[in-house]
C-alpha positions as CSV (number, residue, x, y, z in Angstrom):
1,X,12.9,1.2,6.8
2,X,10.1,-1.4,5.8
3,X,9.1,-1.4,9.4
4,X,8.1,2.5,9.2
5,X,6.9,1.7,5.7
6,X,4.2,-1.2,7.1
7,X,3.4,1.3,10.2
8,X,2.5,4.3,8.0
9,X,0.4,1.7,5.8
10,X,-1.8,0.2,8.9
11,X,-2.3,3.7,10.2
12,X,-3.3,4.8,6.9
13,X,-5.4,1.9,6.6
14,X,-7.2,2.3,10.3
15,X,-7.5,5.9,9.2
16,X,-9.3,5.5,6.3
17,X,-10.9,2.3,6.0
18,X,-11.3,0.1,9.1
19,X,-13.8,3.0,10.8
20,X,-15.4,0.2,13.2
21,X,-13.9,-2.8,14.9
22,X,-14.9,-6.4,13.3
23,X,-15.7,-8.8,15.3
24,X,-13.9,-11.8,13.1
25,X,-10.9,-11.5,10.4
26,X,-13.7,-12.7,8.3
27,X,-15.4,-9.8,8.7
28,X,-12.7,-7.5,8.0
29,X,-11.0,-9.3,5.0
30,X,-13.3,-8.3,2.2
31,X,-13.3,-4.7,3.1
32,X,-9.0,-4.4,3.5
33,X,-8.8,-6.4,0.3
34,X,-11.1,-4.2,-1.2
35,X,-9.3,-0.8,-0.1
36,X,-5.9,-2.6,-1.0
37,X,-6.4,-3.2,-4.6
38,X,-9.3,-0.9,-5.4
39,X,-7.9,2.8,-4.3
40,X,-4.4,1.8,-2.1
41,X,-2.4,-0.4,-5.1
42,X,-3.9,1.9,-7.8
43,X,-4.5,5.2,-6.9
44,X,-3.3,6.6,-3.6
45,X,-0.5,8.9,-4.2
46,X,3.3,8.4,-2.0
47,X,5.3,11.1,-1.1
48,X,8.5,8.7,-0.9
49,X,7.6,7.5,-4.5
50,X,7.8,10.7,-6.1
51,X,3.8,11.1,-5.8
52,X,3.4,8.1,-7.8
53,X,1.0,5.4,-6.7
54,X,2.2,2.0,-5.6
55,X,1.2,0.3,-9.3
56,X,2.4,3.4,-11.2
57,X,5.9,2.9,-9.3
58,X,6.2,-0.7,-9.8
59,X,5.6,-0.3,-14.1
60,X,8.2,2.2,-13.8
61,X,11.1,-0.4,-12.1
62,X,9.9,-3.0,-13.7
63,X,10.2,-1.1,-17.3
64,X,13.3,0.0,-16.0
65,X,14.3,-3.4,-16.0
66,X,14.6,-3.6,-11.6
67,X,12.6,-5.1,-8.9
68,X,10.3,-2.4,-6.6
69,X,11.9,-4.0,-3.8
70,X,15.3,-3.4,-5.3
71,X,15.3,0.6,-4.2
72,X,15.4,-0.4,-0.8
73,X,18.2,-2.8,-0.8
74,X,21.2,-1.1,-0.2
């Protein structure tokens, strides 16, 4: 499961952010971190979370009192 989790993330990623190649991983760091915590994290919606974002889904476990990772280790 978490390796068609972290597939659907880099094609989401290539899709929407990394438009161009970078030359150096330099180059390409400020603009993935950027994307990450500034629209990925906090606002970009998951089907497999209900429609909640990744930060709105991790309040809710942890005020539920579990781990985000914890739904996916059964």
């Amino acid at each position: 499961m978490a390796h068609a989790v972290s597939e659907s993330f880099f094609a989401t990623l290539k899709a929407e952010e990394i438009t161009q190649p970078c030359a150096m991983k330099q180059e390409a760091h400020p603009g993935i971190a950027a994307y990450i915590h500034g629209f990925y994290n906090p606002a970009r919606l998951h089907s497999s979370r209900g429609y909640l974002s990744p930060n709105e889904y991790a309040r809710g476990m942890a005020n539920a009192g579990q781990s985000p990772s914890m739904r996916f280790a059964a």
